[in-house]
Jmol script that loads the backbone (N, CA, C; Angstrom):
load data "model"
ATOM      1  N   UNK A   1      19.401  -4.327   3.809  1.00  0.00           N
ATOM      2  CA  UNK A   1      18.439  -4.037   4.855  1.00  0.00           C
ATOM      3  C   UNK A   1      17.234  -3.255   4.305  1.00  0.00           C
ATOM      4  N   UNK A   2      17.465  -2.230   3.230  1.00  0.00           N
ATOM      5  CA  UNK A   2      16.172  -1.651   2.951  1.00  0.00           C
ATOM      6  C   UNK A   2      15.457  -1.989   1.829  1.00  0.00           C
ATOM      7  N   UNK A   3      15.680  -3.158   1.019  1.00  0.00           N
ATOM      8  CA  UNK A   3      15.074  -4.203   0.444  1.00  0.00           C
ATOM      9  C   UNK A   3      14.212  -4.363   0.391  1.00  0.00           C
ATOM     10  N   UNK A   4      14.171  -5.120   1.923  1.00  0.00           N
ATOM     11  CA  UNK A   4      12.842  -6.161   2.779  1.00  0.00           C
ATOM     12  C   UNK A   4      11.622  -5.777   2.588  1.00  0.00           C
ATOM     13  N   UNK A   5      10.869  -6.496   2.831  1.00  0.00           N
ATOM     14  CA  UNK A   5       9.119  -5.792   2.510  1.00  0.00           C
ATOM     15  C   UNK A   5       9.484  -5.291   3.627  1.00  0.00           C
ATOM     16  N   UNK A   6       9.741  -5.797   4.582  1.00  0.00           N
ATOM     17  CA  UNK A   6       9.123  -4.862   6.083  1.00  0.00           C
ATOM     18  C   UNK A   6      10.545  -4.215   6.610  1.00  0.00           C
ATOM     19  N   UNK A   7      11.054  -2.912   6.094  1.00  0.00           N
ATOM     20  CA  UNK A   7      11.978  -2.485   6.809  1.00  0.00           C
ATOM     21  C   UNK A   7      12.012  -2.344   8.416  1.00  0.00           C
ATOM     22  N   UNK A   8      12.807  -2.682   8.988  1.00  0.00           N
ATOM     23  CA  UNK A   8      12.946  -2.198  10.973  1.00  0.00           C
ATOM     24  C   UNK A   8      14.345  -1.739  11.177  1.00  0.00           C
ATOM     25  N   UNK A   9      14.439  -0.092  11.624  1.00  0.00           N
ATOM     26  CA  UNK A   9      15.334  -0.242  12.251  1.00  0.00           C
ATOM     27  C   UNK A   9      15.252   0.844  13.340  1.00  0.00           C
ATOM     28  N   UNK A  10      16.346   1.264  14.186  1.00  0.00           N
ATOM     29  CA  UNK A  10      16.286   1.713  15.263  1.00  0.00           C
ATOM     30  C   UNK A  10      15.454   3.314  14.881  1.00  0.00           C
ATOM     31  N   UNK A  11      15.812   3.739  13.749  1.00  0.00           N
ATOM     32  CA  UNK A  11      15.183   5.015  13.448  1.00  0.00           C
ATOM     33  C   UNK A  11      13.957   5.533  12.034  1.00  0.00           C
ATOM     34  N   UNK A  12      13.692   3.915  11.720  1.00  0.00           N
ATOM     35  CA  UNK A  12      13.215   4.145  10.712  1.00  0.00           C
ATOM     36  C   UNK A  12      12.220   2.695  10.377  1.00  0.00           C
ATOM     37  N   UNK A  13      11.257   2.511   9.476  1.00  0.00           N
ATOM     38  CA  UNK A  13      10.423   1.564   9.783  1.00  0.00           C
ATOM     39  C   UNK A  13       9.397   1.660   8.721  1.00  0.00           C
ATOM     40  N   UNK A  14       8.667   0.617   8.166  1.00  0.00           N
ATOM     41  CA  UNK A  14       7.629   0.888   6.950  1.00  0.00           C
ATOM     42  C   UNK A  14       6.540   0.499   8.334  1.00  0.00           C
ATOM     43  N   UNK A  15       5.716   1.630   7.504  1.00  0.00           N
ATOM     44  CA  UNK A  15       4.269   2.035   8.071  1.00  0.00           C
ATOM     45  C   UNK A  15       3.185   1.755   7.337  1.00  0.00           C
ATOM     46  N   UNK A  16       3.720   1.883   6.140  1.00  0.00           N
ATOM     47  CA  UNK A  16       2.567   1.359   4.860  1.00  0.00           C
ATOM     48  C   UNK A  16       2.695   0.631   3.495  1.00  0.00           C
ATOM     49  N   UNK A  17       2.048   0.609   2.685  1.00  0.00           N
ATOM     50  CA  UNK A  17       2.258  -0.204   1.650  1.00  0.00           C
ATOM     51  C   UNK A  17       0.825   0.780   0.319  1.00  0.00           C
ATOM     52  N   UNK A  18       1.646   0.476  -0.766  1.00  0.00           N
ATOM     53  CA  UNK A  18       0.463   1.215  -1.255  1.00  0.00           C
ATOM     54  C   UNK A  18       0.915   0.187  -2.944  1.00  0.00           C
ATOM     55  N   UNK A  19      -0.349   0.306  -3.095  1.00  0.00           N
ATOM     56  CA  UNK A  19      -0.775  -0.363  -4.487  1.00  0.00           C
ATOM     57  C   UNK A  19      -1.941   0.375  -5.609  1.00  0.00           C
ATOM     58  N   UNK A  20      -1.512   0.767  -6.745  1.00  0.00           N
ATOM     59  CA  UNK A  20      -2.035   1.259  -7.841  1.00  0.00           C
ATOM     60  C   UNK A  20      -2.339   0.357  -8.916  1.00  0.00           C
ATOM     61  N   UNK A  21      -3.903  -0.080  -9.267  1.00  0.00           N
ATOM     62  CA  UNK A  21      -4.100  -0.896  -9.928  1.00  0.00           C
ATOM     63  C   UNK A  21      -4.503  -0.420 -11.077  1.00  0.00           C
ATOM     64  N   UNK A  22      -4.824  -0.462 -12.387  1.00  0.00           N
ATOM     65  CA  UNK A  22      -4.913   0.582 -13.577  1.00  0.00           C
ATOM     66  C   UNK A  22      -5.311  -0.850 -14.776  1.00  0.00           C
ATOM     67  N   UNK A  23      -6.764  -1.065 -15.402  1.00  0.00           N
ATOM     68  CA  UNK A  23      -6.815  -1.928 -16.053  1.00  0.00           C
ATOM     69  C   UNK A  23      -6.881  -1.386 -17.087  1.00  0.00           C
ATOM     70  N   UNK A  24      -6.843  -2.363 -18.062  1.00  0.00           N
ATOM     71  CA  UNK A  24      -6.771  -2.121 -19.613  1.00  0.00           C
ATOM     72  C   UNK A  24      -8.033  -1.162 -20.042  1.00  0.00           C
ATOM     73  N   UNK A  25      -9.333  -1.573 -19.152  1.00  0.00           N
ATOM     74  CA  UNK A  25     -10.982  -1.418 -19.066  1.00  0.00           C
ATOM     75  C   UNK A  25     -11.185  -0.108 -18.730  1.00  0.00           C
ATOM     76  N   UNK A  26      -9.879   0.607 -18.262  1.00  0.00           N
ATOM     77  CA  UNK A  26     -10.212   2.036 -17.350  1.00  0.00           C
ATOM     78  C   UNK A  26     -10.815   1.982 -15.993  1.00  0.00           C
ATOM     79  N   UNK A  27     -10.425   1.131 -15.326  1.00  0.00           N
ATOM     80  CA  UNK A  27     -10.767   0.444 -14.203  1.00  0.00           C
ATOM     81  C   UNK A  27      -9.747   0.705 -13.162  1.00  0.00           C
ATOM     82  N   UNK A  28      -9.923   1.810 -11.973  1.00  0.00           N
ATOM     83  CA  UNK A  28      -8.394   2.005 -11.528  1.00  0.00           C
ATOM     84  C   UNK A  28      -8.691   1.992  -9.924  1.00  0.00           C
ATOM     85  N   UNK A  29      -8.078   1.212  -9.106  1.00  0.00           N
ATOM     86  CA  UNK A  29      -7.850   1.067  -7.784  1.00  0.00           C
ATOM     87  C   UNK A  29      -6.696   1.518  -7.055  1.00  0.00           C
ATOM     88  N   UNK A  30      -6.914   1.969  -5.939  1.00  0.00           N
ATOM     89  CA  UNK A  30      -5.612   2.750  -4.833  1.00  0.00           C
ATOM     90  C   UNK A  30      -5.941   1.770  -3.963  1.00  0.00           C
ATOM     91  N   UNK A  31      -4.655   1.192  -3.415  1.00  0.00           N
ATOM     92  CA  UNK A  31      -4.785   0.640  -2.043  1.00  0.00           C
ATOM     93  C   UNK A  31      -3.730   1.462  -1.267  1.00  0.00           C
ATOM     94  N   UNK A  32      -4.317   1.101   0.047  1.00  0.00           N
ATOM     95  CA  UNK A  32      -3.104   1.284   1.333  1.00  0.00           C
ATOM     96  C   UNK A  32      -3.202   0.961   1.944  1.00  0.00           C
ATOM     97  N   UNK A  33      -2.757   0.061   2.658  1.00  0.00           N
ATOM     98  CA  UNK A  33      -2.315  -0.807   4.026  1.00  0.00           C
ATOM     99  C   UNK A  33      -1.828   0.164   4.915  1.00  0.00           C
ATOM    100  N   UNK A  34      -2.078  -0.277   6.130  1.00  0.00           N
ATOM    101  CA  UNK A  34      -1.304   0.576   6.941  1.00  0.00           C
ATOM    102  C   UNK A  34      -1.004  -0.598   8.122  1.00  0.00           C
ATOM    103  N   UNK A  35       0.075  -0.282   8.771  1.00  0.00           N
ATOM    104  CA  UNK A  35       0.752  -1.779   9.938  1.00  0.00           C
ATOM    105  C   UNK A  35       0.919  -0.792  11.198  1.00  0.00           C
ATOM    106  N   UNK A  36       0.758  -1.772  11.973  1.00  0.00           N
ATOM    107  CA  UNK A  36       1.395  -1.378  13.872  1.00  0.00           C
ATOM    108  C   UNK A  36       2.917  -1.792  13.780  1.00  0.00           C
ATOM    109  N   UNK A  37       3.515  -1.501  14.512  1.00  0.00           N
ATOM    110  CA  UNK A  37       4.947  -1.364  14.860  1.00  0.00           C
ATOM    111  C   UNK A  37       5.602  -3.096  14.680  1.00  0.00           C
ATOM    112  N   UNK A  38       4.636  -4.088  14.784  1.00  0.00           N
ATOM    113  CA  UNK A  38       4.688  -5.579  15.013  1.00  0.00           C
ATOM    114  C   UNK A  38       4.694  -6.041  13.163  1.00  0.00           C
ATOM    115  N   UNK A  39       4.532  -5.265  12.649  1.00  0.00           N
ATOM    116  CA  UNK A  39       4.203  -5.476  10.901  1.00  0.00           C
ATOM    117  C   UNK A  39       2.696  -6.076  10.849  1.00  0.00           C
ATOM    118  N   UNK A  40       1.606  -5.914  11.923  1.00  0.00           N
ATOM    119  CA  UNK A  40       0.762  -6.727  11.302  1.00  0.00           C
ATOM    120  C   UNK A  40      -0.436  -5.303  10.831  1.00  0.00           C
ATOM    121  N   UNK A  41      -1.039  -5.699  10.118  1.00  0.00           N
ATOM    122  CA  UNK A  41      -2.045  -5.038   9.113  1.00  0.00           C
ATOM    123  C   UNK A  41      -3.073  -4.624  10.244  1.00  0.00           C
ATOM    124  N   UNK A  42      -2.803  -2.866  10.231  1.00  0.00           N
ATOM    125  CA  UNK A  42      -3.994  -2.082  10.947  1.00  0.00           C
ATOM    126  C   UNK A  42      -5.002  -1.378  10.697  1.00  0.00           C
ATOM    127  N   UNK A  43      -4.772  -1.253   8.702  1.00  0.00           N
ATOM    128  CA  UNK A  43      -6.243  -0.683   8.125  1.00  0.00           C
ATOM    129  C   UNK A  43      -5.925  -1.081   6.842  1.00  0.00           C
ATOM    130  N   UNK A  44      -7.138  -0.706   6.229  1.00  0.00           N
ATOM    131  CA  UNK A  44      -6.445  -0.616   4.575  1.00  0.00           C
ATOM    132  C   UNK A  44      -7.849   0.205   3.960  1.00  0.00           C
ATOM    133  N   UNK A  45      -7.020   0.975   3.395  1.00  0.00           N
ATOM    134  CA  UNK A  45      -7.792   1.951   2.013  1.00  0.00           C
ATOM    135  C   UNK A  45      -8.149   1.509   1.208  1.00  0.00           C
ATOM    136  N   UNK A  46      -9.316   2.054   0.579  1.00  0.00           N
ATOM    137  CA  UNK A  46      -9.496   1.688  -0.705  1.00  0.00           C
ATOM    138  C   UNK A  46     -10.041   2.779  -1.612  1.00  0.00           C
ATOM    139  N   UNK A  47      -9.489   3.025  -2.752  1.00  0.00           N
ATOM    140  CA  UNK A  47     -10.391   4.064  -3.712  1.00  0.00           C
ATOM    141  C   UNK A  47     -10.563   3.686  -4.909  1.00  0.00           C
ATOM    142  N   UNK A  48     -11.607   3.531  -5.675  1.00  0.00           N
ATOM    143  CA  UNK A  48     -11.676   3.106  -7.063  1.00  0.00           C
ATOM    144  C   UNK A  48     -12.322   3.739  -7.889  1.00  0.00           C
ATOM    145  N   UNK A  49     -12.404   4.072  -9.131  1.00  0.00           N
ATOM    146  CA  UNK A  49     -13.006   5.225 -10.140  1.00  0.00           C
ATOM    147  C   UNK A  49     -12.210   4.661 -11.276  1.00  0.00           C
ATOM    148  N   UNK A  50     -13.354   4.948 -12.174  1.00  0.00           N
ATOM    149  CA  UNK A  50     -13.515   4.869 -13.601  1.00  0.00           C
ATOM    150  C   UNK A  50     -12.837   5.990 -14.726  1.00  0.00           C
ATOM    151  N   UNK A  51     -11.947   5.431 -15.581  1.00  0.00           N
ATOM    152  CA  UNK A  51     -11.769   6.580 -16.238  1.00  0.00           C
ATOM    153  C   UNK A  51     -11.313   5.994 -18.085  1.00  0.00           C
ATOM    154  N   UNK A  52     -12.148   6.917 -18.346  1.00  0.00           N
ATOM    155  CA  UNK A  52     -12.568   6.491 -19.827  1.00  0.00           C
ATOM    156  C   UNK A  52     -11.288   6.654 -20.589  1.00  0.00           C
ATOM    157  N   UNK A  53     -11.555   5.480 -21.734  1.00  0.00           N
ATOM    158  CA  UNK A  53     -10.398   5.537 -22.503  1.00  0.00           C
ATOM    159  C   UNK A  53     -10.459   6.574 -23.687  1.00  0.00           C
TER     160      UNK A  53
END
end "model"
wireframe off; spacefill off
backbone 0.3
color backbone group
């Protein structure tokens, strides 16, 4: 059960999703999704910055 991309249960539940992207280039992205109670997609973040090798 807590596997699933989209956990549900009576007391507990994914709310978000987050992704760290990091290139070879020094090229680095944050994501975050965020969902309504239905799993469908209610925002998403973004942050990106440069960082030297």
């Amino acid at each position: 059960m807590l596997s699933a991309p989209f956990i549900r249960t009576q007391d507990y539940g994914t709310r978000s999703s987050i992704v760290l992207l990091i290139e070879y280039t020094g090229s680095v992205a944050f994501v975050e999704r965020s969902f309504n109670p239905r799993d469908e997609s209610q925002k998403e973040v973004r942050y990106e910055c440069y960082i030297k090798p």
